[in-house]
Backbone as a chain_set.jsonl record, in Angstrom:
{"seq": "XXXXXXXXXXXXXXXXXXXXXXXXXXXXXXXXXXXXXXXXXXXXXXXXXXXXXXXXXXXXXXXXXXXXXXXXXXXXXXXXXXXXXXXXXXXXXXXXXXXXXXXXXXXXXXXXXXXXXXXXXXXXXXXXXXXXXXXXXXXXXXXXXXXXXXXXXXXXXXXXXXXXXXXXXXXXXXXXXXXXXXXXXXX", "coords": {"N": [[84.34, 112.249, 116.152], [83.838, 109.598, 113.377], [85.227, 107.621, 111.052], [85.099, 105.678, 108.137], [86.777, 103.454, 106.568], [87.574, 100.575, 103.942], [89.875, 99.159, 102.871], [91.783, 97.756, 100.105], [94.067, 94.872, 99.996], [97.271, 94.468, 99.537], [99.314, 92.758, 98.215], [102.127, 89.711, 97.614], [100.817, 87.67, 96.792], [101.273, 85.425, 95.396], [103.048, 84.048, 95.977], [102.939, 82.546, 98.506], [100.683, 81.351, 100.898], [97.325, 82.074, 101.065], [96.238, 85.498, 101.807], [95.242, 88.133, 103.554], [92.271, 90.303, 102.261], [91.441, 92.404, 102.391], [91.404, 95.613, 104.777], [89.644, 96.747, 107.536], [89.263, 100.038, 108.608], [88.647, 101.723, 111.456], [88.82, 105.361, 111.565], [89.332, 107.5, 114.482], [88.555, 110.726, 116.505], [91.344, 110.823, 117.674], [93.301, 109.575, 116.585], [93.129, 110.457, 113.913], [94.009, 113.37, 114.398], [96.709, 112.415, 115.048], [97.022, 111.37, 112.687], [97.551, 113.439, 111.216], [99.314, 115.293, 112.575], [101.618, 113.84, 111.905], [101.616, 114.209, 109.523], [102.162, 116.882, 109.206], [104.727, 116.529, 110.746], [106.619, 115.552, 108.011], [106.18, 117.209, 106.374], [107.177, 119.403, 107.18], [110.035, 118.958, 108.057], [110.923, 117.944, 105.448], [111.187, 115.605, 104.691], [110.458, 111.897, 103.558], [108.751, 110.234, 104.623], [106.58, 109.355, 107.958], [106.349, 106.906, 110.404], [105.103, 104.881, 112.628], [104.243, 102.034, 115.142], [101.138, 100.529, 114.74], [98.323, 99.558, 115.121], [95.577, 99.655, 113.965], [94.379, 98.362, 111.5], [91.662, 96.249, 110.293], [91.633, 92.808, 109.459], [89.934, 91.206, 106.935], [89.049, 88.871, 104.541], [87.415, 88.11, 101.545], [84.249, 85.746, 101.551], [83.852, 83.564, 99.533], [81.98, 81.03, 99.898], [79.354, 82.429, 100.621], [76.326, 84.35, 99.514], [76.648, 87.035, 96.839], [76.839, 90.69, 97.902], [74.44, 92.848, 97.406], [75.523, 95.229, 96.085], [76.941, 93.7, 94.23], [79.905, 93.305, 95.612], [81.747, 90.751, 97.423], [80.614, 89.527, 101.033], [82.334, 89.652, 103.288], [84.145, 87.999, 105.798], [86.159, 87.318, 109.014], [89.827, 87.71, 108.644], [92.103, 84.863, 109.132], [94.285, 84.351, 109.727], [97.701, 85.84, 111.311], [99.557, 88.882, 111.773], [102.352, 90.674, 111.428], [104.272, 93.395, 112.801], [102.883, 95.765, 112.115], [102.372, 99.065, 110.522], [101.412, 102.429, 111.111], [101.856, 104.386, 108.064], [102.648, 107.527, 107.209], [102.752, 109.956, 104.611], [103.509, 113.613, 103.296], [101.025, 113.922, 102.116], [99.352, 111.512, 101.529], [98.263, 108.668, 103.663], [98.952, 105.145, 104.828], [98.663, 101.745, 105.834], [101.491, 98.876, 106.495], [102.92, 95.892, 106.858], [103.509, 92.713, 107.705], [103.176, 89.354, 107.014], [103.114, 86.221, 108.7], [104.808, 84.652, 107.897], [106.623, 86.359, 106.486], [106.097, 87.531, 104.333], [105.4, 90.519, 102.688], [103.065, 93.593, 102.991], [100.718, 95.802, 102.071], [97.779, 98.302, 102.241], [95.846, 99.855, 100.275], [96.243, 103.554, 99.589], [95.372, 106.473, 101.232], [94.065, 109.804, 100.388], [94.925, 112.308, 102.558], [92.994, 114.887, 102.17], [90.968, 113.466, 103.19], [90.208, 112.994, 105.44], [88.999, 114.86, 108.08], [89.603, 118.488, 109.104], [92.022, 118.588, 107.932], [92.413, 120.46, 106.405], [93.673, 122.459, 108.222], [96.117, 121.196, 108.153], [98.161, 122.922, 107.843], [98.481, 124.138, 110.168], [99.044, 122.468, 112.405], [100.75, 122.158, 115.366], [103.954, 120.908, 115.696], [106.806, 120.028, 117.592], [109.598, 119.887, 116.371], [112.649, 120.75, 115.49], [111.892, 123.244, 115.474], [110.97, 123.354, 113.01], [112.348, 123.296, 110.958], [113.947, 121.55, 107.92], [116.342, 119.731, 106.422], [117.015, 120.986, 103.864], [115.943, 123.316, 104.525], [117.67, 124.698, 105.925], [120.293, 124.388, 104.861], [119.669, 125.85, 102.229], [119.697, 128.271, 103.883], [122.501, 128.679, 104.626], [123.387, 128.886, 101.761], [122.345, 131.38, 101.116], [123.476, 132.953, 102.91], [126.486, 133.115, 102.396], [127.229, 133.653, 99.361], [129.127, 134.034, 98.221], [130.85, 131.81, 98.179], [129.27, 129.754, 97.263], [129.45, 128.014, 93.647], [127.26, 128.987, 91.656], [126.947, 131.388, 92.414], [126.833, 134.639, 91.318], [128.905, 136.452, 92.315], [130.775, 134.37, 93.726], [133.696, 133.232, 94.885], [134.644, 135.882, 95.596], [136.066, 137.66, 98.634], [135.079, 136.316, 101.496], [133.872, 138.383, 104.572], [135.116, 137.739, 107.989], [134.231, 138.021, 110.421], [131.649, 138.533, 110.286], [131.1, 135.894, 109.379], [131.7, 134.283, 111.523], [130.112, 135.95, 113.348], [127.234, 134.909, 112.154], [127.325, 131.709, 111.703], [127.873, 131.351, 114.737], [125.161, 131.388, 115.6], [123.881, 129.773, 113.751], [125.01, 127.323, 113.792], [124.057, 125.667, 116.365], [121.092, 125.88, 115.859], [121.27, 123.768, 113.696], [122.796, 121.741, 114.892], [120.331, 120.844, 116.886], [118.462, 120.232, 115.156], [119.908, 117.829, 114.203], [119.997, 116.464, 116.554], [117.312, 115.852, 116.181], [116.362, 114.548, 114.344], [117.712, 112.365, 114.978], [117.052, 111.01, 117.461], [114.519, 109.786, 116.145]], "CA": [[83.874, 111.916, 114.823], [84.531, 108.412, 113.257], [85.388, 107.7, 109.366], [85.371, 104.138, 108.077], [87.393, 102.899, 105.046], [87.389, 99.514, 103.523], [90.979, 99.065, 102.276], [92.302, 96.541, 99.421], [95.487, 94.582, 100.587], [98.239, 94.608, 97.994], [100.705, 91.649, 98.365], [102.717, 89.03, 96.65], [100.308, 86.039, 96.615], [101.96, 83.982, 94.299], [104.544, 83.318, 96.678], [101.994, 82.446, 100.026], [98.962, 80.672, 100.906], [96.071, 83.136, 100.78], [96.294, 86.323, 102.533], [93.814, 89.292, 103.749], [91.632, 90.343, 100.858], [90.483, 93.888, 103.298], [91.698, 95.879, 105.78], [88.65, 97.883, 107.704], [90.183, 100.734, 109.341], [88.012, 103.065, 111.283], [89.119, 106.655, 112.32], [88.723, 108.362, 115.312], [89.429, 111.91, 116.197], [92.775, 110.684, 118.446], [93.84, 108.704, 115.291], [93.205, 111.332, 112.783], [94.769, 114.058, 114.751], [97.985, 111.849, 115.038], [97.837, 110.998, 111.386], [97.757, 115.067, 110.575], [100.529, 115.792, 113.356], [102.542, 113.204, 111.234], [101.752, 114.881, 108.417], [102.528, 118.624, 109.283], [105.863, 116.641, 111.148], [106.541, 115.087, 107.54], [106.485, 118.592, 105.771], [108.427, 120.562, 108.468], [110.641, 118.34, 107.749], [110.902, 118.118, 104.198], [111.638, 113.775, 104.631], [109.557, 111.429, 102.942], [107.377, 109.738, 105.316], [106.679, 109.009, 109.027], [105.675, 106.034, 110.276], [104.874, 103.923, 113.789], [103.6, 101.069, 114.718], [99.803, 100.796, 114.646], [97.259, 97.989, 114.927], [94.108, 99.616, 113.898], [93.357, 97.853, 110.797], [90.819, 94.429, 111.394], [91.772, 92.32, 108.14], [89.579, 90.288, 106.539], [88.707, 87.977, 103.257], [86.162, 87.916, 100.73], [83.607, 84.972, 101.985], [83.223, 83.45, 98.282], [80.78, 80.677, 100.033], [78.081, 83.433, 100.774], [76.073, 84.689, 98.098], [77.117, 87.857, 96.418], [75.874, 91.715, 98.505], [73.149, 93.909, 96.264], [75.981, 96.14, 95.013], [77.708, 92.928, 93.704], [80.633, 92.919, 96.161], [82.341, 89.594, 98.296], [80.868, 89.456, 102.094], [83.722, 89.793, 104.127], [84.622, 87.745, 106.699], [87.584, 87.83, 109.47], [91.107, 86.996, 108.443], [92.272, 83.531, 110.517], [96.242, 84.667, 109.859], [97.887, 86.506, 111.932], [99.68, 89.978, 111.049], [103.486, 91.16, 112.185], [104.796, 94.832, 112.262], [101.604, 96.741, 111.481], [102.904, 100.053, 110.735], [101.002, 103.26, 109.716], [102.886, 105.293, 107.424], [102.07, 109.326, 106.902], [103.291, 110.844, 103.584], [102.911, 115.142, 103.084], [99.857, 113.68, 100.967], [98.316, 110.275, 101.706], [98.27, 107.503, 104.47], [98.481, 103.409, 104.329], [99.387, 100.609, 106.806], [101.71, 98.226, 105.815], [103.46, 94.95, 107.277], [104.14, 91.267, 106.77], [102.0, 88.202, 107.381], [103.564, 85.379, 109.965], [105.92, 83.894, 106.839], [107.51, 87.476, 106.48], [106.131, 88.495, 102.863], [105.137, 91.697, 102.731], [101.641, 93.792, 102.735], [100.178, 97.005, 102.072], [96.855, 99.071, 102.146], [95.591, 101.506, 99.539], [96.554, 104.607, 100.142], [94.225, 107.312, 101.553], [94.653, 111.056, 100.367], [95.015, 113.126, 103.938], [91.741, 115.257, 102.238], [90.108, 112.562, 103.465], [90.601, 113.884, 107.055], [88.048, 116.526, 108.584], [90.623, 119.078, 109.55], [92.494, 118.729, 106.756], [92.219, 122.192, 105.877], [94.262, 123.383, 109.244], [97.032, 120.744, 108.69], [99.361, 123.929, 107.948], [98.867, 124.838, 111.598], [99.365, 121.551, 113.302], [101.654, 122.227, 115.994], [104.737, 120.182, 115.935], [108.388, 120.627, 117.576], [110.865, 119.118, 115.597], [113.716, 121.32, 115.027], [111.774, 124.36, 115.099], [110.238, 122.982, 111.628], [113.206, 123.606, 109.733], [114.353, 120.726, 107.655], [118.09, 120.075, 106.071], [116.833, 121.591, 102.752], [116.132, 125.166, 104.48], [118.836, 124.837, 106.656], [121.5, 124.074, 103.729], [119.191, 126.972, 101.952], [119.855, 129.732, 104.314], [123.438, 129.179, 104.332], [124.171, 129.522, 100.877], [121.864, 132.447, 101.103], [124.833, 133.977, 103.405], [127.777, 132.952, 101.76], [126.631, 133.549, 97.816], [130.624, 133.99, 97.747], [131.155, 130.258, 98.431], [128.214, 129.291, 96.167], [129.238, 128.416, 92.175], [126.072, 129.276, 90.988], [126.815, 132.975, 92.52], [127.499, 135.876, 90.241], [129.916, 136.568, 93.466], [131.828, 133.566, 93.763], [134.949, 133.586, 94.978], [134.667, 137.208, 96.376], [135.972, 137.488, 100.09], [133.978, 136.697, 103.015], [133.989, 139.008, 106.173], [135.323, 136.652, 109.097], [134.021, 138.593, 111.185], [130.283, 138.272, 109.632], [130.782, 134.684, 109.305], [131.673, 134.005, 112.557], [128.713, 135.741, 113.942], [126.347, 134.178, 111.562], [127.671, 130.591, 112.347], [127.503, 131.347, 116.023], [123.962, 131.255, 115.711], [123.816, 128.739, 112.786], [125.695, 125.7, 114.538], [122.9, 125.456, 117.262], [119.967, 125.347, 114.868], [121.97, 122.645, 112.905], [122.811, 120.592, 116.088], [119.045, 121.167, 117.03], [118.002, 119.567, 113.882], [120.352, 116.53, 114.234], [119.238, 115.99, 117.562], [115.468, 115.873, 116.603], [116.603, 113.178, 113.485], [118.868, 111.162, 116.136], [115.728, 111.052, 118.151], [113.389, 109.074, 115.798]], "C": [[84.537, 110.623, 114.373], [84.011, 108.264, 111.868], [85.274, 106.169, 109.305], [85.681, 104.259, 106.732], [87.582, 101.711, 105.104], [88.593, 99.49, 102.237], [91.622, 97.742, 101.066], [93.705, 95.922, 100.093], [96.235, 94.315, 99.138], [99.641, 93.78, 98.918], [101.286, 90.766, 97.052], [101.955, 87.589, 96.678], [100.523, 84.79, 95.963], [102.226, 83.195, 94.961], [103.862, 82.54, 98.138], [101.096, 82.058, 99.598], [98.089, 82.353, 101.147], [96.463, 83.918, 101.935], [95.017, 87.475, 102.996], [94.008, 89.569, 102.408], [91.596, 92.342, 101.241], [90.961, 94.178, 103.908], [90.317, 97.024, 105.829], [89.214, 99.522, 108.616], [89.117, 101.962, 109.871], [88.796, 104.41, 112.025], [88.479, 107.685, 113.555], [89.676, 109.512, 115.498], [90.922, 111.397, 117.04], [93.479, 110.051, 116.978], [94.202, 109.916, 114.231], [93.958, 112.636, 113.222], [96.338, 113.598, 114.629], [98.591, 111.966, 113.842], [98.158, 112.739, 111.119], [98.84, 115.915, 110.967], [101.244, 114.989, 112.474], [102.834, 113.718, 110.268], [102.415, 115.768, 108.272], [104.234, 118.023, 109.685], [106.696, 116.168, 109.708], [107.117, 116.084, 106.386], [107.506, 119.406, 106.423], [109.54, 120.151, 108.45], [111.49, 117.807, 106.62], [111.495, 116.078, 104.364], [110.434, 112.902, 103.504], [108.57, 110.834, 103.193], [107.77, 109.538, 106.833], [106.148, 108.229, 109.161], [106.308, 105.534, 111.67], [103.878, 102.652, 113.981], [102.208, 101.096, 115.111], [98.963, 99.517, 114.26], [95.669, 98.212, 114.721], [93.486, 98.692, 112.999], [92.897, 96.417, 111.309], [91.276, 93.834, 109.648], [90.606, 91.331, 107.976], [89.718, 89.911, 104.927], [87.357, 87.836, 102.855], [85.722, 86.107, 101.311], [82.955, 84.482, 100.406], [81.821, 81.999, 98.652], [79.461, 81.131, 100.487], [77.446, 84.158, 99.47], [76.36, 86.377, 98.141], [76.394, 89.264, 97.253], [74.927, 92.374, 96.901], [74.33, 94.934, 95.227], [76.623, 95.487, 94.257], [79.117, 92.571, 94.139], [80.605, 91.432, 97.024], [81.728, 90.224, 99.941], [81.602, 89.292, 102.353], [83.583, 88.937, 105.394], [86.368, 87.479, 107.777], [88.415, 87.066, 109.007], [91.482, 85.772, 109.517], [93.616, 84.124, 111.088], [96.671, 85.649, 110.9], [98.917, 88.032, 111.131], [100.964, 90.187, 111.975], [103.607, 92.654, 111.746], [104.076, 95.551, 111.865], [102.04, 97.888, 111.48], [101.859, 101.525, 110.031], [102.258, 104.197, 109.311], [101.801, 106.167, 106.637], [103.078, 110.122, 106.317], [102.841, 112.41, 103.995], [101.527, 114.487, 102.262], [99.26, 112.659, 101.441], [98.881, 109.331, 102.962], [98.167, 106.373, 104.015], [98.822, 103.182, 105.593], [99.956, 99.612, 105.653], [102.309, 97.223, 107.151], [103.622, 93.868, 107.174], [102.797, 90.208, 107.184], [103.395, 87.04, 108.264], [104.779, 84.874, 109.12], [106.524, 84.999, 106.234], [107.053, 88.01, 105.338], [105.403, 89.286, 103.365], [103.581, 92.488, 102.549], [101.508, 95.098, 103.04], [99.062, 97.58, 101.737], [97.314, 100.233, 100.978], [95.728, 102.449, 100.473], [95.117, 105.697, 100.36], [94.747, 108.689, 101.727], [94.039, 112.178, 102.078], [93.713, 114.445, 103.616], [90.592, 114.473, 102.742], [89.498, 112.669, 104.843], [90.135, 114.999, 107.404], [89.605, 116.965, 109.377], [92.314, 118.891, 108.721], [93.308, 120.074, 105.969], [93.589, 122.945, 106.621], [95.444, 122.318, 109.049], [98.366, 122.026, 108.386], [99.092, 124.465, 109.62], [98.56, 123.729, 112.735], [100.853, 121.442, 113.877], [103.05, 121.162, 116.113], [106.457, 121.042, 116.554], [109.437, 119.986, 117.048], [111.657, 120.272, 114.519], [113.007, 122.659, 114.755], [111.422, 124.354, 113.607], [110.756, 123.437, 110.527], [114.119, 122.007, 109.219], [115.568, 121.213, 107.164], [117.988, 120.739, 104.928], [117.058, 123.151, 103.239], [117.3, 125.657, 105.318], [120.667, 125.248, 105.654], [120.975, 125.71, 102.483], [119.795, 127.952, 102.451], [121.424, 129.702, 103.95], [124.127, 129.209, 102.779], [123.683, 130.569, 100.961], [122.616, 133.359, 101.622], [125.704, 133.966, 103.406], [127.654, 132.821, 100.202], [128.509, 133.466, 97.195], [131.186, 132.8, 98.054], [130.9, 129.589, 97.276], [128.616, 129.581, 94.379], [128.711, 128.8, 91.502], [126.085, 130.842, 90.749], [127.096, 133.955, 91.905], [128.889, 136.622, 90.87], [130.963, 135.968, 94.088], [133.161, 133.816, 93.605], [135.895, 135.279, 95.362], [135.108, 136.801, 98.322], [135.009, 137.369, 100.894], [134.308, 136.841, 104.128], [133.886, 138.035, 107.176], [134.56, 136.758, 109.967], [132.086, 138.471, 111.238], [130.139, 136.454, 109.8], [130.731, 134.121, 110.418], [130.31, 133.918, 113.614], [127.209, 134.831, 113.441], [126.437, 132.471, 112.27], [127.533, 130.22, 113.857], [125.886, 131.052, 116.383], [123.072, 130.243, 114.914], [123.978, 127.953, 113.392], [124.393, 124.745, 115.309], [121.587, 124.489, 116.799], [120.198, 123.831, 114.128], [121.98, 121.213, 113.843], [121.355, 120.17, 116.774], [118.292, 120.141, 115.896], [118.674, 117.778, 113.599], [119.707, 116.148, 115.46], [117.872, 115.708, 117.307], [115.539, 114.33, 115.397], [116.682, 112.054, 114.149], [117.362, 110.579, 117.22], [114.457, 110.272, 118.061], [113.906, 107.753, 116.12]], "O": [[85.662, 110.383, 114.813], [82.891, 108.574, 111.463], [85.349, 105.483, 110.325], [85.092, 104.942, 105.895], [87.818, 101.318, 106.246], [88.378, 99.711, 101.046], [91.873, 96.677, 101.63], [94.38, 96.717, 100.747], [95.789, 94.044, 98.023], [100.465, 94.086, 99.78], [101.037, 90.984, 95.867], [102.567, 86.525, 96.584], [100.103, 83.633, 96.008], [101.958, 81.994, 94.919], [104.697, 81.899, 98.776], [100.596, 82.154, 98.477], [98.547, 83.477, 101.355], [96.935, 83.38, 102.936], [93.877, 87.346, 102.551], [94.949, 89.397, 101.633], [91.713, 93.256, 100.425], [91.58, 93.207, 104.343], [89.932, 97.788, 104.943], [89.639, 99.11, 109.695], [88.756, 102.896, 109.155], [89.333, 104.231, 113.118], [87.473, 108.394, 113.523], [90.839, 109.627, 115.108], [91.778, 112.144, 116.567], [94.507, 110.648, 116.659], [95.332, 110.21, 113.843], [94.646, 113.085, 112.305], [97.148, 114.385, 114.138], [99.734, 112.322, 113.558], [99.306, 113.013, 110.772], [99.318, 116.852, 110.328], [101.896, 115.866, 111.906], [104.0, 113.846, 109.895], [103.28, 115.79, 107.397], [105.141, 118.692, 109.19], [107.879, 116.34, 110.002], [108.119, 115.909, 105.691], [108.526, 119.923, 105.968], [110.362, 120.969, 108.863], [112.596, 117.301, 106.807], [112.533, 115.788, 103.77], [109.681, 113.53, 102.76], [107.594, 110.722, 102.452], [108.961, 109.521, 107.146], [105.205, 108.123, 108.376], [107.499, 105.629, 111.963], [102.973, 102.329, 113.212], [102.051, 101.877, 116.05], [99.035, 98.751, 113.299], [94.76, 97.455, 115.063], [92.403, 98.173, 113.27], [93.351, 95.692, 112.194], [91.162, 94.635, 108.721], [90.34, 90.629, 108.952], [90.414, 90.589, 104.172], [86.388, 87.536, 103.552], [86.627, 85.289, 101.476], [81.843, 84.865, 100.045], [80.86, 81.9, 97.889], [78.548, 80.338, 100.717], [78.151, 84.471, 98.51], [76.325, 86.991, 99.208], [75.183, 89.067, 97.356], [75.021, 92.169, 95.69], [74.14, 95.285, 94.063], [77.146, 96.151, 93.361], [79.731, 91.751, 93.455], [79.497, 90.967, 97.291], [82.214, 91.308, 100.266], [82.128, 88.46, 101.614], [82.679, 89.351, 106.121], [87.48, 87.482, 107.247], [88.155, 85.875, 108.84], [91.1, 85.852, 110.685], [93.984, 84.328, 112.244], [95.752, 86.331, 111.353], [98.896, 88.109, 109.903], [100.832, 89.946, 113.175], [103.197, 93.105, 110.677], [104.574, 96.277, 111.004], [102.294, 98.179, 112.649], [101.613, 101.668, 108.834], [103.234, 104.585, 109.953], [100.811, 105.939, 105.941], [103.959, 110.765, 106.888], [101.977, 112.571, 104.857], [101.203, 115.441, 101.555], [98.234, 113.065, 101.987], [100.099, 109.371, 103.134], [97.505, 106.174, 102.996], [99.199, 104.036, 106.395], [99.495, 99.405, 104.531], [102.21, 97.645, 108.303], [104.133, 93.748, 106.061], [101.675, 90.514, 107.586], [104.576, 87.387, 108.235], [105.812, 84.684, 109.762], [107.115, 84.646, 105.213], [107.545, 89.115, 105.113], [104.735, 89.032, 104.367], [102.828, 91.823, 101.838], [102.015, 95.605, 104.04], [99.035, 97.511, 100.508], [98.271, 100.979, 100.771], [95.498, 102.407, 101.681], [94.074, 105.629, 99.71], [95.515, 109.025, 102.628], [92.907, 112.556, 102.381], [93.357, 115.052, 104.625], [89.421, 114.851, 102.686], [88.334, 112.396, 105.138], [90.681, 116.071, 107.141], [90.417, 116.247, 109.96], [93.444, 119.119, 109.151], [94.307, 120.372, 105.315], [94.363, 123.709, 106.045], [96.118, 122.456, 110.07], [99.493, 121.806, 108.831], [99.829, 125.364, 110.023], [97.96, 123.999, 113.775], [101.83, 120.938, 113.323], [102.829, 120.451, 117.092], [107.017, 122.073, 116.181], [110.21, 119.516, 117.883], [111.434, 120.562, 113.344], [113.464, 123.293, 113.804], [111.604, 125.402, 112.987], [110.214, 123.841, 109.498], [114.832, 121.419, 110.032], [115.993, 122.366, 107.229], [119.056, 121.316, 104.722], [117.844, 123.977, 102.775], [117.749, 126.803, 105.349], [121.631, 125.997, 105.812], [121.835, 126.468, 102.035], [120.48, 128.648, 101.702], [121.809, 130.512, 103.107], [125.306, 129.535, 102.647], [124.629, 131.355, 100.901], [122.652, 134.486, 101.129], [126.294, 134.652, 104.241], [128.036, 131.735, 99.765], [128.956, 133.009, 96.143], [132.397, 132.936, 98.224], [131.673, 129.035, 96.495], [128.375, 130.627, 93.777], [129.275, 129.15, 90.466], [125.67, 131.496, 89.792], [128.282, 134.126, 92.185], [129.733, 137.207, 90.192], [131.839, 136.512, 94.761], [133.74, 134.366, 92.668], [137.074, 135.633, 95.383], [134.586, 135.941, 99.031], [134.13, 138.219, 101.032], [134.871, 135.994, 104.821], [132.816, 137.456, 107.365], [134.065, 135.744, 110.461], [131.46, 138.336, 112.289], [129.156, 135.902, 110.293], [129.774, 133.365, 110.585], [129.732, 133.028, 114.238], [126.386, 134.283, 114.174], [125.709, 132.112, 113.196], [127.179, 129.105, 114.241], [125.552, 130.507, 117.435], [121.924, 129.913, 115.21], [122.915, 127.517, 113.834], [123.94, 123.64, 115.012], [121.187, 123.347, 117.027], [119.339, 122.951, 114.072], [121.457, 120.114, 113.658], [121.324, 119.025, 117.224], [117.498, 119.284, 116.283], [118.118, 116.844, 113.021], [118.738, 115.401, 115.32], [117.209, 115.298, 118.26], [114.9, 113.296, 115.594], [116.009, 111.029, 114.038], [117.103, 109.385, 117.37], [113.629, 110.019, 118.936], [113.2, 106.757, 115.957]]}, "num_chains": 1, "name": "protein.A"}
């Protein structure tokens, strides 16, 4: 299946000679699967975005010596410039590309909400392994959950805790933990 979007570019033009006006970006299912594995790895994760590098979009510029299309938009023709660092980046929620132009300022695509994406629906059961899809939030979670006598918040605080309990717990904790740095250390 193949999607097509027609992206605005969002830069600092002040500062630069003219830049892309468009990015066209079409989707295929290898693409859109990727972006949705990014996604689900994104959530599982609890981080704020993932992102690699990626050269789908085609840039171009409004063609203001052509006369105007029927719906009143700019014909488009191709960008001349060239493009560094093309990166997509995959929020829990929406997609863009972003990267620089040849004189280093900066550039980014509208964003595109991940409903946008047949299969969409199933990104809660897009397989990923990274850490067993426990981020540092549920990780840091469970263990106050088994030391509430650590925890200020606890109505229990400052009550003993069984060595003997902690030990085993931790024995099986550490792993997961080291498991989870390793999959960070990794990107």
């Amino acid at each position: 299946m193949r999607k097509e979007f027609i992206l605005n570019i969002h830069d600092n033009s002040e500062c630069q000679v003219p830049g892309a006006d468009k990015a066209i970006v079409t989707i295929f299912d290898q693409l859109r699967f990727r972006i949705l594995q990014m996604a689900g790895m994104v959530r599982a994760l609890c981080i704020f975005n993932s992102a690699e590098l990626d050269d789908t979009p085609r840039f171009m510029v409004e063609n203001w010596d052509a006369k105007p299309n029927l719906d009143g938009s700019q014909p488009l023709k191709p960008y001349p410039g060239k493009m560094n660092d093309m990166r997509l980046v995959v929020t829990a929620h929406v997609f863009y590309w972003e990267g620089s132009y040849r004189n280093d300022y900066r550039w980014t695509t509208d964003s595109i909400p991940l409903s946008e994406l047949d299969g969409y629906d199933s990104l809660e059961t897009v397989k990923i392994d990274a850490g067993k899809g426990r981020g540092s939030y549920e990780l840091l979670q469970e263990l106050i959950e088994a030391f509430p006598q650590a925890d200020p918040e606890s109505d229990i605080f400052d009550e003993g805790i069984n060595g003997c309990e902690a030990v085993n717990f931790l024995t099986g904790f550490i792993p997961r933990v080291r498991e989870h740095f390793d999959c960070r250390m990794a990107r």
